[in-house]
ZADO-1210 file (C-alpha; in nm, 4 decimals, padded with zeros to 6 digits):
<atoms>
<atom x="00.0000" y="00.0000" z="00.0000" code="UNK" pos="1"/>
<atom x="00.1600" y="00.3594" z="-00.0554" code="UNK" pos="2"/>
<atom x="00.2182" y="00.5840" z="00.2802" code="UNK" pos="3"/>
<atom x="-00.0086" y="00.9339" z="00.2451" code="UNK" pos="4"/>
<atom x="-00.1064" y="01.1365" z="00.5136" code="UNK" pos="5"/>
<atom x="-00.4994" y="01.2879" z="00.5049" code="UNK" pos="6"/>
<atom x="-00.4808" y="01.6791" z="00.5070" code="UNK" pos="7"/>
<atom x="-00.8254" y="01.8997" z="00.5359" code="UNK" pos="8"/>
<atom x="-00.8420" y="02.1477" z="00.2861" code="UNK" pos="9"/>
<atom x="-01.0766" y="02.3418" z="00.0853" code="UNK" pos="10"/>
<atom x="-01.2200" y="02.0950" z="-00.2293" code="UNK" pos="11"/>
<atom x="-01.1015" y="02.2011" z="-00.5442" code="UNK" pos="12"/>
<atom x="-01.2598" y="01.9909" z="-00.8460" code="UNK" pos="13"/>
<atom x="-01.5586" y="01.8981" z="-00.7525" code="UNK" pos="14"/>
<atom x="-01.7357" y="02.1504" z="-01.0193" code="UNK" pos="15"/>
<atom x="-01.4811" y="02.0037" z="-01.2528" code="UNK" pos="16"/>
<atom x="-01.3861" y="02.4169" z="-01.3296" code="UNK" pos="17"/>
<atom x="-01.0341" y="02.2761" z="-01.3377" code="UNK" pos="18"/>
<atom x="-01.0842" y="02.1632" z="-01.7015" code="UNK" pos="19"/>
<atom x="-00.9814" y="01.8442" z="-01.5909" code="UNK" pos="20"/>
<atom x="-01.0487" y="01.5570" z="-01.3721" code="UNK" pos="21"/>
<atom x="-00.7728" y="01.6418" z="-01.1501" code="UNK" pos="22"/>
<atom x="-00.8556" y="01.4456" z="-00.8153" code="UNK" pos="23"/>
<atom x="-01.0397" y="01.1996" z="-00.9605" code="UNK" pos="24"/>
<atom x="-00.9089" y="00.9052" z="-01.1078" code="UNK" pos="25"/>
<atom x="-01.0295" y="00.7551" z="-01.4477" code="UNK" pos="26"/>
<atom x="-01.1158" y="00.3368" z="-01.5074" code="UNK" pos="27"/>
<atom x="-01.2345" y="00.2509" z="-01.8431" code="UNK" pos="28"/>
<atom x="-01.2990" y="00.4452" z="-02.1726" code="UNK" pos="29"/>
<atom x="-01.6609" y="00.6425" z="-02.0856" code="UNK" pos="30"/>
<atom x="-01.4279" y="00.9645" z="-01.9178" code="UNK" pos="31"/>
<atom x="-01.1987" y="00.9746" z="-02.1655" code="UNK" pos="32"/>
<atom x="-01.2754" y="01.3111" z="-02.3063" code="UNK" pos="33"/>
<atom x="-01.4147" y="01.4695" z="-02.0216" code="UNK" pos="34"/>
<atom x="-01.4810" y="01.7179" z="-01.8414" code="UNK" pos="35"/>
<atom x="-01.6876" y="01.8730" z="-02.1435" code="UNK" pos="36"/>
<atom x="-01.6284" y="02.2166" z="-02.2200" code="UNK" pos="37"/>
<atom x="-01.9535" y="02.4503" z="-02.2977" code="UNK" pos="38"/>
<atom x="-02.3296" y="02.3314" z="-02.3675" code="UNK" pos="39"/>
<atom x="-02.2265" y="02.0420" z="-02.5947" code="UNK" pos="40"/>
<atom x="-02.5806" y="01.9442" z="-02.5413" code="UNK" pos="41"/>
<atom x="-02.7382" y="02.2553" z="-02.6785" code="UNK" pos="42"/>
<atom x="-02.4751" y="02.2420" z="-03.0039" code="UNK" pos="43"/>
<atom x="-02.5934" y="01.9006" z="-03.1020" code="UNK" pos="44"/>
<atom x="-02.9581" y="01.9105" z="-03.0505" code="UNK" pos="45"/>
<atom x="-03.2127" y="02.0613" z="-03.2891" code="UNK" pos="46"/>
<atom x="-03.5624" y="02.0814" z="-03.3567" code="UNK" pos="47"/>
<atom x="-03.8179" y="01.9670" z="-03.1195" code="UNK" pos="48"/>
<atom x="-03.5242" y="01.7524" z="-02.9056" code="UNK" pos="49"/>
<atom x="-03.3401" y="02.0430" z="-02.8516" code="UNK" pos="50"/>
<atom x="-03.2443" y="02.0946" z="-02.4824" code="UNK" pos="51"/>
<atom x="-02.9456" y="02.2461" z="-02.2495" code="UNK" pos="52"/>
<atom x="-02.6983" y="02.0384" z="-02.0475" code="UNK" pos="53"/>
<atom x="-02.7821" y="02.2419" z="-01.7415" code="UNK" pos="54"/>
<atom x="-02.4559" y="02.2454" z="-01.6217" code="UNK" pos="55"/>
<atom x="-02.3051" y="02.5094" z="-01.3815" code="UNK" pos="56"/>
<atom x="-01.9571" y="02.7306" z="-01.4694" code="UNK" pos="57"/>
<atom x="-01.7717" y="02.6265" z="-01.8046" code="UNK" pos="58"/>
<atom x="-01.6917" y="02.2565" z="-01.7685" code="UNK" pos="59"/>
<atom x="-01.8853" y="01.9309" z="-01.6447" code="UNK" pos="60"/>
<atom x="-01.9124" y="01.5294" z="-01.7018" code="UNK" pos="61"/>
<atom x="-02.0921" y="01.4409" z="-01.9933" code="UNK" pos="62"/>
<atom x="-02.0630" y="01.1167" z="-02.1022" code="UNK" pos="63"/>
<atom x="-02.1778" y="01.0880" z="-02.4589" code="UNK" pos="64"/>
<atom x="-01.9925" y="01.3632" z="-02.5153" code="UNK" pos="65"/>
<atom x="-01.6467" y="01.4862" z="-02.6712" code="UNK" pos="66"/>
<atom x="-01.5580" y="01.8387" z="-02.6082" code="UNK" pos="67"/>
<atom x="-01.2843" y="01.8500" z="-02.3936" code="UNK" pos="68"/>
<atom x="-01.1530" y="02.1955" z="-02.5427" code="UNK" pos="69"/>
<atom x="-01.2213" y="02.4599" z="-02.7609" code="UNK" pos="70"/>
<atom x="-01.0427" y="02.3103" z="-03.0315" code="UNK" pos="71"/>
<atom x="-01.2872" y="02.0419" z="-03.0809" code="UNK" pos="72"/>
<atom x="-01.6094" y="02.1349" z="-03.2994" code="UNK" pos="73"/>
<atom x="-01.8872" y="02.1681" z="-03.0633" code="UNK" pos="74"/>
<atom x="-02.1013" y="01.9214" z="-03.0445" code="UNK" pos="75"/>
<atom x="-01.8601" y="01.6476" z="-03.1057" code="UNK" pos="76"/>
<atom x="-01.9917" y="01.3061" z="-02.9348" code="UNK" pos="77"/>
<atom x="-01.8097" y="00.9603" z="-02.8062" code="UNK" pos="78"/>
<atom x="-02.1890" y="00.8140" z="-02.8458" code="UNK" pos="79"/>
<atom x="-02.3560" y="00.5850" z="-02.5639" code="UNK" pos="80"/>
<atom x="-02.0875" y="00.2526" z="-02.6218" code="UNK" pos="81"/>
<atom x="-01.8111" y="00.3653" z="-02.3723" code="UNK" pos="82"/>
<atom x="-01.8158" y="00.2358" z="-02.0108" code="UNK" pos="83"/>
<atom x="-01.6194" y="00.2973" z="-01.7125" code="UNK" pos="84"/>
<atom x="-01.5999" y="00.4869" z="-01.3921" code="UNK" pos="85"/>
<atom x="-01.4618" y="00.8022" z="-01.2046" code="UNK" pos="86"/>
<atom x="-01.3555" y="00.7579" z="-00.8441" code="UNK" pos="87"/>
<atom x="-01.2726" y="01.1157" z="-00.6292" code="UNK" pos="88"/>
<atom x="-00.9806" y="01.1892" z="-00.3815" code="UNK" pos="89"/>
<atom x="-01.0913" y="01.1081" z="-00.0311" code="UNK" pos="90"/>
<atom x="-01.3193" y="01.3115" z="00.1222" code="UNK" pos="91"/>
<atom x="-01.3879" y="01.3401" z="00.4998" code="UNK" pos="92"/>
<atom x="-01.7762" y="01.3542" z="00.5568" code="UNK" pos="93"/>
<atom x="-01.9106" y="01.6254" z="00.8248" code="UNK" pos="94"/>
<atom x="-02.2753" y="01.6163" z="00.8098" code="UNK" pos="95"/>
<atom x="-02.6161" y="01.4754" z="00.6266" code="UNK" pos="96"/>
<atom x="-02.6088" y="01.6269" z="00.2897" code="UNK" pos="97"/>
<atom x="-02.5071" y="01.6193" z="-00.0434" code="UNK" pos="98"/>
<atom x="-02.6208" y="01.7350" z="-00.3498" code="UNK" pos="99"/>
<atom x="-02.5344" y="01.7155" z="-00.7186" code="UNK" pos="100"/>
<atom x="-02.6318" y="01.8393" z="-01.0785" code="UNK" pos="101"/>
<atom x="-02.7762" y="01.4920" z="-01.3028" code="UNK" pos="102"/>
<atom x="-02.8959" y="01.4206" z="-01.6054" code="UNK" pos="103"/>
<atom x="-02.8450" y="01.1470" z="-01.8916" code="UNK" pos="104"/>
<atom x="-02.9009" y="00.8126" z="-01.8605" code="UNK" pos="105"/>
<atom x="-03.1365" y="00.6647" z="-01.5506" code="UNK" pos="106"/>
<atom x="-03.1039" y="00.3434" z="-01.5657" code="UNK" pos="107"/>
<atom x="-02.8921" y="00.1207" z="-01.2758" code="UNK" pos="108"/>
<atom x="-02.5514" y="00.1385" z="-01.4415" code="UNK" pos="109"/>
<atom x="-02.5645" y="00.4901" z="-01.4602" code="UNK" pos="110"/>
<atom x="-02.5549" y="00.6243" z="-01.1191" code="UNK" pos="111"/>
<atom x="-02.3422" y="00.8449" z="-00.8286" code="UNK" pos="112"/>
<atom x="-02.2274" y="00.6806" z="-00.5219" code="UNK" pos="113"/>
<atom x="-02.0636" y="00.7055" z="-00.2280" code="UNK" pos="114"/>
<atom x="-01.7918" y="00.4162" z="-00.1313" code="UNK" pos="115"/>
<atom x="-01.7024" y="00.3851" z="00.2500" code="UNK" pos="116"/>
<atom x="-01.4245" y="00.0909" z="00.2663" code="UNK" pos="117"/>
<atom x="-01.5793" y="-00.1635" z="00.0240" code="UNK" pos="118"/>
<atom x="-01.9204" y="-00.0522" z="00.0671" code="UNK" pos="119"/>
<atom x="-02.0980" y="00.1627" z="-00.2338" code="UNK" pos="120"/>
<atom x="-02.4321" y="00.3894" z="-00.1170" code="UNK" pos="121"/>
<atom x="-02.6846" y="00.5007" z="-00.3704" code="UNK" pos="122"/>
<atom x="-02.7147" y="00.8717" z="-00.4164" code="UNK" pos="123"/>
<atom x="-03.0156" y="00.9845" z="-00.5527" code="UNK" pos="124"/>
<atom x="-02.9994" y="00.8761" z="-01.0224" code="UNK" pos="125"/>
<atom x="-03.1235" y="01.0895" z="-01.2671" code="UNK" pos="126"/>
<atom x="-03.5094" y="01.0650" z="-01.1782" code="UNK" pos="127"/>
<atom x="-03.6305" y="01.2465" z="-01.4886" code="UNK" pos="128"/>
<atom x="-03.4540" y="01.0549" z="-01.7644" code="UNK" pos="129"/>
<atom x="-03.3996" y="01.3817" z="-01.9200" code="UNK" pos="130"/>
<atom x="-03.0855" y="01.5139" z="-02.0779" code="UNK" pos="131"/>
<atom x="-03.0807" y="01.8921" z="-01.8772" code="UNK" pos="132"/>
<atom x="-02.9679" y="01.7934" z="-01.5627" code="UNK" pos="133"/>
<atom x="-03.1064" y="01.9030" z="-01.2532" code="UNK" pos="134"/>
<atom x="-03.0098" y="01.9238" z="-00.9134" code="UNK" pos="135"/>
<atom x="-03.0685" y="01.6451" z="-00.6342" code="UNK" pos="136"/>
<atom x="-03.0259" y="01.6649" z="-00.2898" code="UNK" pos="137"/>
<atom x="-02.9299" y="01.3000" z="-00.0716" code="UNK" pos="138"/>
<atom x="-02.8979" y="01.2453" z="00.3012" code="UNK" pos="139"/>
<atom x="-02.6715" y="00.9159" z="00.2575" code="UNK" pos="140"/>
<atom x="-02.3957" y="01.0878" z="00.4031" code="UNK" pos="141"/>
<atom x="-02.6166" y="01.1038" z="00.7402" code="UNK" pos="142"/>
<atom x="-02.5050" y="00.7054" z="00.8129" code="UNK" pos="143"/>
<atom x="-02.0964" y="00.8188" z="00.7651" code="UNK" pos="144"/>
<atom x="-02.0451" y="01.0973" z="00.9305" code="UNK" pos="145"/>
<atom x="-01.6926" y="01.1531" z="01.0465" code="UNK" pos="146"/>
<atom x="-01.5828" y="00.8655" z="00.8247" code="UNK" pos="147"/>
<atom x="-01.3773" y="00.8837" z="00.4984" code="UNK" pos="148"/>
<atom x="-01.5331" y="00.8282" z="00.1216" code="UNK" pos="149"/>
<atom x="-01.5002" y="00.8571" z="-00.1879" code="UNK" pos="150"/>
<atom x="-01.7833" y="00.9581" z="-00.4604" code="UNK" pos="151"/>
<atom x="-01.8012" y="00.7171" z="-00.7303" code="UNK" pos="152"/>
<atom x="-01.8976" y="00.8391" z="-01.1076" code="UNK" pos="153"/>
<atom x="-02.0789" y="00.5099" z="-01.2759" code="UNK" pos="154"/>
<atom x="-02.1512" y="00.4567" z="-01.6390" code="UNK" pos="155"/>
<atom x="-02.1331" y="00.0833" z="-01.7259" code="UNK" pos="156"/>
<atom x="-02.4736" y="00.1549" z="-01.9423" code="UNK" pos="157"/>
<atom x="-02.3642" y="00.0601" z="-02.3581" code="UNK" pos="158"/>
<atom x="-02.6925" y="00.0632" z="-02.4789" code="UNK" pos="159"/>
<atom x="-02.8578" y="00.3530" z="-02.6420" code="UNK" pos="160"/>
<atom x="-02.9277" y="00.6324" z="-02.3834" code="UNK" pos="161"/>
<atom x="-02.6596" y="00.4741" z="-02.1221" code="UNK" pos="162"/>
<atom x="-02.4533" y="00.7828" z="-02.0264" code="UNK" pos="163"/>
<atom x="-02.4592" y="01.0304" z="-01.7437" code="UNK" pos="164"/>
<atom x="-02.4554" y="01.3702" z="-01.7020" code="UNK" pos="165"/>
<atom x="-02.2680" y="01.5599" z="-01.3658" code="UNK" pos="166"/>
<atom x="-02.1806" y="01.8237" z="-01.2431" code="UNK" pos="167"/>
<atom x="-02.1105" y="02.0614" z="-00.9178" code="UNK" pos="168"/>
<atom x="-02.1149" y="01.8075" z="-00.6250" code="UNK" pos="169"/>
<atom x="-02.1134" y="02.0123" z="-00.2926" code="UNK" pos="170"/>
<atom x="-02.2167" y="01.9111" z="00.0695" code="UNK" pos="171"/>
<atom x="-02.1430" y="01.8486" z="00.4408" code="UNK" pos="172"/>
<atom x="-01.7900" y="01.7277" z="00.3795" code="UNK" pos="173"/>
<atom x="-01.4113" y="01.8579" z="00.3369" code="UNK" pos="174"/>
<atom x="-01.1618" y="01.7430" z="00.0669" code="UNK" pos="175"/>
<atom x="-00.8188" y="01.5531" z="00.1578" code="UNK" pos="176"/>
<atom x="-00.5345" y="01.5875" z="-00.0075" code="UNK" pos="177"/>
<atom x="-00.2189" y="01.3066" z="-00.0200" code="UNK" pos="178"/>
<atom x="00.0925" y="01.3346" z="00.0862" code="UNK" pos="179"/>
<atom x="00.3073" y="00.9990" z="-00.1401" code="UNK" pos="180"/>
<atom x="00.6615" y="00.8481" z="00.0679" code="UNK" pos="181"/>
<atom x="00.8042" y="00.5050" z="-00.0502" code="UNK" pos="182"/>
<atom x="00.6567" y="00.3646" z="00.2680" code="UNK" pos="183"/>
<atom x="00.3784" y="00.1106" z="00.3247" code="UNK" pos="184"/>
<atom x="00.1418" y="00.2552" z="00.5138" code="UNK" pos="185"/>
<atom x="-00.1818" y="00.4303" z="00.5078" code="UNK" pos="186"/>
<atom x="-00.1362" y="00.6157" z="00.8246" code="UNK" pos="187"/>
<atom x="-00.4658" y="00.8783" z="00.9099" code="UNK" pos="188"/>
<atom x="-00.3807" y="01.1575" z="01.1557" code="UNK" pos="189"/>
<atom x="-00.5835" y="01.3439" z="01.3440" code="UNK" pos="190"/>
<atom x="-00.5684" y="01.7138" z="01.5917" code="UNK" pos="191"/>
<atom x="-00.6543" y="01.4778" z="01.8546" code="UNK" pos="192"/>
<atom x="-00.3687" y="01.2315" z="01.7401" code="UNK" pos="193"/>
<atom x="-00.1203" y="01.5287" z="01.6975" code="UNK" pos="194"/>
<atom x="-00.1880" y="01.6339" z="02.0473" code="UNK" pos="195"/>
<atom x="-00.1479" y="01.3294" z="02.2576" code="UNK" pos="196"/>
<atom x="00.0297" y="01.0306" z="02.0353" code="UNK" pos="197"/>
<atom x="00.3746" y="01.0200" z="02.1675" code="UNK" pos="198"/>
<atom x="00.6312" y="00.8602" z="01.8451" code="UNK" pos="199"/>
<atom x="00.7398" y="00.6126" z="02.1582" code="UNK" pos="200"/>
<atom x="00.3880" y="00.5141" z="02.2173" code="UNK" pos="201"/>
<atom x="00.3515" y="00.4390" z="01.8647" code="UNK" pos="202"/>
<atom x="00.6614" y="00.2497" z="01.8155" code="UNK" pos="203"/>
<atom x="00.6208" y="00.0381" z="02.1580" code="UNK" pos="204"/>
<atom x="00.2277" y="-00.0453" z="02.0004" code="UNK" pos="205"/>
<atom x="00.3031" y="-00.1556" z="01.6438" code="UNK" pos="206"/>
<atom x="00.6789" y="-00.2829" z="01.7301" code="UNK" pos="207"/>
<atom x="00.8058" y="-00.0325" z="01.5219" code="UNK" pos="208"/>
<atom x="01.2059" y="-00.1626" z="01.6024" code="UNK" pos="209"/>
<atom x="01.1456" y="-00.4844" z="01.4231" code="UNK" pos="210"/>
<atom x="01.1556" y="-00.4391" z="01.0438" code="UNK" pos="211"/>
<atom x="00.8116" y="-00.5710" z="00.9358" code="UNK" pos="212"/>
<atom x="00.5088" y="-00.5101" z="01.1570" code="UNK" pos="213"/>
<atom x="00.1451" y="-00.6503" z="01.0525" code="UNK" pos="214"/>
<atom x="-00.1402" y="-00.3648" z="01.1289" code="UNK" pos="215"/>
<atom x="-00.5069" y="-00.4601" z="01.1495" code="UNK" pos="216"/>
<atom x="-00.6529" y="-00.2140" z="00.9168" code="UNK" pos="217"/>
<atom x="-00.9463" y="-00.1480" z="01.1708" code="UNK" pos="218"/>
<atom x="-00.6919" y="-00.0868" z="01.4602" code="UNK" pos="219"/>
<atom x="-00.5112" y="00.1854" z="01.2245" code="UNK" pos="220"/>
<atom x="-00.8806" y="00.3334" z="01.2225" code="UNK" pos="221"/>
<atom x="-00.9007" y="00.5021" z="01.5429" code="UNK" pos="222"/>
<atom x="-00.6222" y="00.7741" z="01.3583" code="UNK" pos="223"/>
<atom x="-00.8236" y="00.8050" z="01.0713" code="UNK" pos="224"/>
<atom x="-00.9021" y="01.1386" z="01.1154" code="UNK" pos="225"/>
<atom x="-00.8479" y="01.4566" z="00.9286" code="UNK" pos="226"/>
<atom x="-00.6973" y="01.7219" z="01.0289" code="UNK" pos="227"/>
<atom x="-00.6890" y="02.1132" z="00.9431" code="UNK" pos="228"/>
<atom x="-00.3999" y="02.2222" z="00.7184" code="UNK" pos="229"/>
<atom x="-00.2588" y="02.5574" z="00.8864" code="UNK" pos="230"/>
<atom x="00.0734" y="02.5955" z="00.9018" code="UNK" pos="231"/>
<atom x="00.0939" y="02.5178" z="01.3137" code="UNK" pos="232"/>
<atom x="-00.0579" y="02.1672" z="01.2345" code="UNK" pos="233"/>
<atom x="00.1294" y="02.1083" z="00.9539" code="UNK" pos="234"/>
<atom x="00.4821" y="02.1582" z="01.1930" code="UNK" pos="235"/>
<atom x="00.3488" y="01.9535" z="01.3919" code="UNK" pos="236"/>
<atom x="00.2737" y="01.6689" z="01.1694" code="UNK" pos="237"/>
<atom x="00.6608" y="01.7596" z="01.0205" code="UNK" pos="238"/>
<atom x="00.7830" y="01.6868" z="01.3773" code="UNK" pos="239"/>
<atom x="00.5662" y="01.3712" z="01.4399" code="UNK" pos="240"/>
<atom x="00.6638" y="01.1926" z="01.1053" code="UNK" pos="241"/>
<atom x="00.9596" y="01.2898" z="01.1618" code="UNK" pos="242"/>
<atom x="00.9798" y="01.0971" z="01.4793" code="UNK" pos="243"/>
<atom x="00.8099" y="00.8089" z="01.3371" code="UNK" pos="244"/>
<atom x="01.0574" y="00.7706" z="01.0346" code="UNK" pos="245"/>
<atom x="01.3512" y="00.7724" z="01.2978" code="UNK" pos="246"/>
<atom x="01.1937" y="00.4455" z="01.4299" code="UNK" pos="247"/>
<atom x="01.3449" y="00.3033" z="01.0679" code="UNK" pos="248"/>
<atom x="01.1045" y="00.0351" z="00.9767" code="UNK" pos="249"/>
<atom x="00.8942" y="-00.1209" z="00.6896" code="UNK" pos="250"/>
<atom x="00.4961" y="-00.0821" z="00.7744" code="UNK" pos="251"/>
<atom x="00.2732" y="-00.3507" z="00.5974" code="UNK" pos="252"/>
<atom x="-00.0855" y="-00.3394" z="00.6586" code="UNK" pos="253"/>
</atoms>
């Protein structure tokens, strides 16, 4: 497993205003072009279908879609056949709610979820079937709060109609950022951590003098807390993994 440390701090591409997918990471072909630049929806529909994507700011997830820059025509398309999935950065949930911007597809295999450890929640699918998307509101975070997540992007829908449109997810929750080392560990730190857990305490509990230590992954969850990035907590995090790294050993979990 690689080492990272989870830091609070402000989300950043969640709206997908990045013109990227920065913080999310990409499995299969259906993101491949995305995020979509523009109303792609509204340059490729005419007549009586003609409709608006509904999205908010410049750039959102559009699955049938392939505008990922001004330099492609608008209303250039990857069509329906495409499947995969977009997983975020971990996010550290704070309270009940979340909502989200919708549309395509609304059938199972297109959908946005929430995964806790192995476990995938339903948000709220694209009710209306419609192409506009419109904006949902869910209380599944209600069951995680003060646990970590991840919001998962599905579209494993090939048939005709089987994308999904998204956009703008906001909520009760705070964004985490990694920190990479050539360790093994996924070590969670918290303000309550950085006040009171001594490096010796940690060393004596895990055995950190031998050179390969075996961590039950629920044990390591009583640190998996966030904590606020200012500079002050940031020191002291410096100074704690600091001390931990002078116990010189190889973490598996």
């Amino acid at each position: 497993m690689r080492f990272f440390l989870l830091l609070e701090e402000t989300c950043g591409n969640f709206d997908f205003e990045k013109g990227t997918l920065e913080g999310w990471k990409a499995q299969g072909e259906a993101f491949r072009y995305q995020p979509t630049l523009g109303d792609n929806i509204l340059a490729r529909t005419s007549g009586s279908s003609k409709t608006s994507s509904g999205h908010q700011g410049n750039w959102w997830i559009g699955t049938y879609e392939n505008r990922s820059s001004a330099k492609i025509p608008a209303g250039s398309i990857q069509g329906d056949a495409p499947i995969g999935y977009i997983l975020s950065l971990p996010i550290r949930i704070k309270g009940p709610t979340a909502s989200f911007l919708i549309g395509g597809g609304c059938r199972p295999p297109t959908r946005v979820y929430l995964q806790v450890e192995n476990r995938l929640e339903n948000f709220f699918g694209n009710l209306n079937c419609k192409e506009k998307m419109t904006r949902v509101t869910s209380r599944v975070f209600g069951a995680y709060i003060g646990r970590i997540g991840r919001i998962v992007v599905y579209d494993y829908d090939n048939t005709p109609g089987g994308h999904i449109n998204f956009d703008d997810f906001r909520g009760d929750f705070v964004c985490l950022g990694e920190i990479h080392s050539r360790y093994s560990l996924n070590l969670f730190v918290s303000l309550n951590a950085l006040r009171t857990l001594h490096y010796s305490k940690l060393c004596k509990k895990y055995s950190i003098h031998s050179k390969n230590i075996h961590v039950n992954q629920n044990e390591m969850e009583q640190y998996n807390i966030g904590y606020f990035r200012s500079l002050k907590t940031e020191i002291k995090l410096s100074w704690l993994l600091l001390r931990v790294l002078l116990c010189s050993c190889t973490f598996e979990v």
